[in-house]
C-alpha positions in Angstrom: 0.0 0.0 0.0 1.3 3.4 -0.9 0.3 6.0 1.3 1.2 9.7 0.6 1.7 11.7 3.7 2.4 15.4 4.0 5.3 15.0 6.7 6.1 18.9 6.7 1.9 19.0 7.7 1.8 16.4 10.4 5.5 17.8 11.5 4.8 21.5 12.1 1.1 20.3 14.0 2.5 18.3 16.4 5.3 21.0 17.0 2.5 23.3 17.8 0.4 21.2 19.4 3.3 19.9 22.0 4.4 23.9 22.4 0.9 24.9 23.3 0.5 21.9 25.5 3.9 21.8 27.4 2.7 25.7 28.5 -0.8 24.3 29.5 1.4 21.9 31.9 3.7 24.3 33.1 1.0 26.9 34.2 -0.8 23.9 35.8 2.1 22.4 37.4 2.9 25.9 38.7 -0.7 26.3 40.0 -1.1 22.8 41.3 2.5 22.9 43.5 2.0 26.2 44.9 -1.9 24.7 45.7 -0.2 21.6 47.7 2.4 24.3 49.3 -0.1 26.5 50.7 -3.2 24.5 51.0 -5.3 26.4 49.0 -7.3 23.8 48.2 -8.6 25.5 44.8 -10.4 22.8 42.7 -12.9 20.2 44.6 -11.5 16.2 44.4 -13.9 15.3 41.6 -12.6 18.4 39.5 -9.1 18.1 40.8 -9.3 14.3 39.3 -10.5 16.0 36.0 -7.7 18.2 36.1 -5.4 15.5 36.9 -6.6 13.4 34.3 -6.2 16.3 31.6 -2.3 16.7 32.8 -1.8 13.6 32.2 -3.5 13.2 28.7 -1.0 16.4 27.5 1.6 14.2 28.9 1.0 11.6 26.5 -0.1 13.7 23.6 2.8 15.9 23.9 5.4 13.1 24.2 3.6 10.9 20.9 4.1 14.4 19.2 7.8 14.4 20.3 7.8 11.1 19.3 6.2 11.7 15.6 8.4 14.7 15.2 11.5 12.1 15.4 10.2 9.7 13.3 9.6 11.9 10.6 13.2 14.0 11.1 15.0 10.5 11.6 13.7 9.1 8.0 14.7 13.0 6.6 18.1 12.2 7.7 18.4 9.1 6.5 16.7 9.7 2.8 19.1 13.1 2.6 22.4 10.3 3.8 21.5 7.9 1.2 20.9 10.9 -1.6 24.3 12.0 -0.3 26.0 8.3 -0.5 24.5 8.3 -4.1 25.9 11.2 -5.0 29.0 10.7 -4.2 29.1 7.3 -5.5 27.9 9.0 -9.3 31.1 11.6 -8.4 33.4 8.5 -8.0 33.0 7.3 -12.1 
């Protein structure tokens, strides 16, 4: 099967996506350490579970992006090596 996939597309979304994300965690580890800190007590335990559980969902979303974003820039590099090897092989005769 032949599938055509526009890597640039799927590259540059989960780049965003992650960046967006990763903020989202940090201003909600920020708020949820200075919460446990001072005892502010801020969300009730069914929303804090909610909040919880959406932490940990960007977690996993952001780390599959990372993970996408290697894939993709890992097969780059290795199509652009063997362009290069072929080059210089045509070079050589």
């Amino acid at each position: 099967m032949n599938l055509k996939l526009n890597l640039k597309k799927i590259e540059k979304t989960c780049i965003v996506l992650s960046f967006i994300f990763v903020l989202l965690l940090s201003l909600l580890g920020i708020i949820a350490i200075a919460d446990g800190l001072f005892k502010w007590d801020i969300l009730p335990d069914n929303l804090q579970k909610i909040a919880t559980l959406a932490m940990l969902t960007m977690g996993v979303v952001v780390f599959s992006s990372f993970l996408i974003s290697l894939m993709i820039n890992l097969s780059r590099i290795s199509a652009n090596l063997e362009s290069i090897a072929e080059n210089m092989d045509e070079l050589k005769k």
